[in-house]
C-alpha positions as CSV (number, residue, x, y, z in Angstrom):
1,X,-21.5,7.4,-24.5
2,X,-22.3,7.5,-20.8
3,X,-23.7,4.6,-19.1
4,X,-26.2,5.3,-16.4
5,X,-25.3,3.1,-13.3
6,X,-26.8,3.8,-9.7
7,X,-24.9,3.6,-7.0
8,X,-25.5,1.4,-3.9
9,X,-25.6,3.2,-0.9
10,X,-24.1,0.6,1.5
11,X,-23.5,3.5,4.2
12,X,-24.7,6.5,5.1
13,X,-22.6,9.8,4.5
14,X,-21.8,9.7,7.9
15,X,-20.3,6.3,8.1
16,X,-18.1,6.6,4.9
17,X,-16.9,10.2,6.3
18,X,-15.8,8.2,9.9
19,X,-14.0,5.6,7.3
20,X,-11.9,8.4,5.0
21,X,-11.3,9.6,8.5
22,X,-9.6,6.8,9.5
23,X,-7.8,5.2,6.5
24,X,-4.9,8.1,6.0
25,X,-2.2,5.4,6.0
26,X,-3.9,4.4,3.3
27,X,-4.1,6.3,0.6
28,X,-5.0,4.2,-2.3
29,X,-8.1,3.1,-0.2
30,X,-8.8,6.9,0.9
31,X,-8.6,7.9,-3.3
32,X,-11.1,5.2,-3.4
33,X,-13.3,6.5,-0.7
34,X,-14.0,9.6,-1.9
35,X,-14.4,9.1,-5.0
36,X,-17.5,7.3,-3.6
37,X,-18.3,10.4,-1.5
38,X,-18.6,12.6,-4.6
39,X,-20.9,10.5,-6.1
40,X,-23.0,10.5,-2.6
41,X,-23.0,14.1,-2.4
42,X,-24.6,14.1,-5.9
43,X,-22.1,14.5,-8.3
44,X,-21.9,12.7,-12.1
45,X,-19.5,10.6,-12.4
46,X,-17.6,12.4,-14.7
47,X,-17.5,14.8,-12.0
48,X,-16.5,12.7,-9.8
49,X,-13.8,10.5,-11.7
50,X,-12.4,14.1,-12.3
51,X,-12.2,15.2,-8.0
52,X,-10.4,12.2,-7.8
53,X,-8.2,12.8,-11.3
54,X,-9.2,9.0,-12.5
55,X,-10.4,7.9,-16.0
56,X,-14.2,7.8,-16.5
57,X,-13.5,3.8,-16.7
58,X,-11.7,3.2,-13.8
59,X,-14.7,5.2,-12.3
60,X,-16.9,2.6,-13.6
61,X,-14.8,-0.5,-12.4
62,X,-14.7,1.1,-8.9
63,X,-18.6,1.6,-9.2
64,X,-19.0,-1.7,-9.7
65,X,-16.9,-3.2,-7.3
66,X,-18.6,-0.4,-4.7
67,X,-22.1,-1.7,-5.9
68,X,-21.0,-5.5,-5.8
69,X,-19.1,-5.5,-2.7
70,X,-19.8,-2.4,-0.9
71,X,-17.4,-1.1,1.8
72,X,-15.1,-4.2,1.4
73,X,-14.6,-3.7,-1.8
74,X,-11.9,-1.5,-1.7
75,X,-9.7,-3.0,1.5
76,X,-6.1,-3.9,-0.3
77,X,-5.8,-7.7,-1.1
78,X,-2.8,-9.7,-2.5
79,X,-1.3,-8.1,-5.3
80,X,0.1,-10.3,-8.2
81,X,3.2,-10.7,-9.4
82,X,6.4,-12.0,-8.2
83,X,6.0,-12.8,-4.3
84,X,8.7,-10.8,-2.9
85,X,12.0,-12.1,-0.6
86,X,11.7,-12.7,2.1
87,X,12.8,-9.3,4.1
88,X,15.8,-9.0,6.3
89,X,14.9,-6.4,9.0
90,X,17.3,-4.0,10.2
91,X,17.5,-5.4,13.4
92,X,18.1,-9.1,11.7
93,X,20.8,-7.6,10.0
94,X,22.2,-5.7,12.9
95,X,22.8,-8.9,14.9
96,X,24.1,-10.8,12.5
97,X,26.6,-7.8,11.4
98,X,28.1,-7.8,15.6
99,X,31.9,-8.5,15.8
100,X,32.6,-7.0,12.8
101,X,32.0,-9.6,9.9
102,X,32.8,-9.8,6.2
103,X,30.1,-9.1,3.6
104,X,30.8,-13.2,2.6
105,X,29.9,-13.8,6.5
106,X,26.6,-11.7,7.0
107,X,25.5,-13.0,3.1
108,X,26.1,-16.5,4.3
109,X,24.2,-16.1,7.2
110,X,21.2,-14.6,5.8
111,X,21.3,-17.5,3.0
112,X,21.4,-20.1,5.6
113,X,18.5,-18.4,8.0
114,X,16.3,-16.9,5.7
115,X,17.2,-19.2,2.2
116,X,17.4,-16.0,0.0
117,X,19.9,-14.8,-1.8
118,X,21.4,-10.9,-1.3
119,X,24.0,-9.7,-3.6
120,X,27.2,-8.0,-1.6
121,X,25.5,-4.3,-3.0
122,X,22.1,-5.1,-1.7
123,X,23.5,-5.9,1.9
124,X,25.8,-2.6,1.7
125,X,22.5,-0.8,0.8
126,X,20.6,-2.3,3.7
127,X,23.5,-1.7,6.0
128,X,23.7,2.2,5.2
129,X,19.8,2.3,5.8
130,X,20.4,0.9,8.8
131,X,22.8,3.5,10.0
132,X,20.6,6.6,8.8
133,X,17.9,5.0,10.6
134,X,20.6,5.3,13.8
135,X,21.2,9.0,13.1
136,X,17.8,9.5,12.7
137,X,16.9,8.5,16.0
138,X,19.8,9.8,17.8
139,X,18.2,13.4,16.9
């Protein structure tokens, strides 16, 4: 059974086209965007859920949220779930890896400045990322 639902045009075509345009970093948001656009240039929703390769359902909740919150409504919040640790950056671990330290060294110094907890694999994994990144710009 199809529900009919009208859509709220919040923007002109215009406006959401200088939007898609702009959000490509983002591509959950740009998914979102013109799946919106196919329902402004006419198309069923069907028809659009299917340009966009969604459910007809998720079609519906992100009508909704369109028609309830307009342009907002799709700008990424917090996500549940676990939060995550707090992240070392390469350049964090860099430092503390001059003059040549031991795994137990650099894992007690990330404990004590950043109060999480890395396992000696995680900070060998971080370590060879860190040197690809090296190779990568030397190139």
């Amino acid at each position: 059974m199809l529900i009919n639902m009208p859509l709220v045009r919040h923007l002109s075509k215009e406006q959401l086209e200088n939007i898609i345009s702009r959000e490509k970093s983002r591509a959950r948001m740009i998914k979102r965007l013109m799946f919106i656009r196919a329902l402004y240039e006419g198309h069923t929703l069907s028809e659009a859920c299917a340009v966009v390769g969604i459910t007809r359902s998720c079609g519906y909740l992100w009508l909704n949220r369109w028609n309830m919150q307009g342009p907002t409504a799709f700008i990424p919040g917090p996500r549940p779930g676990r939060p995550r640790k707090a992240k070392v950056t390469s350049g964090q671990l860099l430092k503390m890896m001059d003059g040549s330290r031991s795994l137990e060294a650099i894992r007690n110094a990330i404990r004590e400045r950043f109060g999480v907890e890395y396992s000696y694999r995680q900070i060998i994994r971080i370590s060879k990322e860190i040197e690809r990144e090296k190779i990568d710009r030397m190139e």
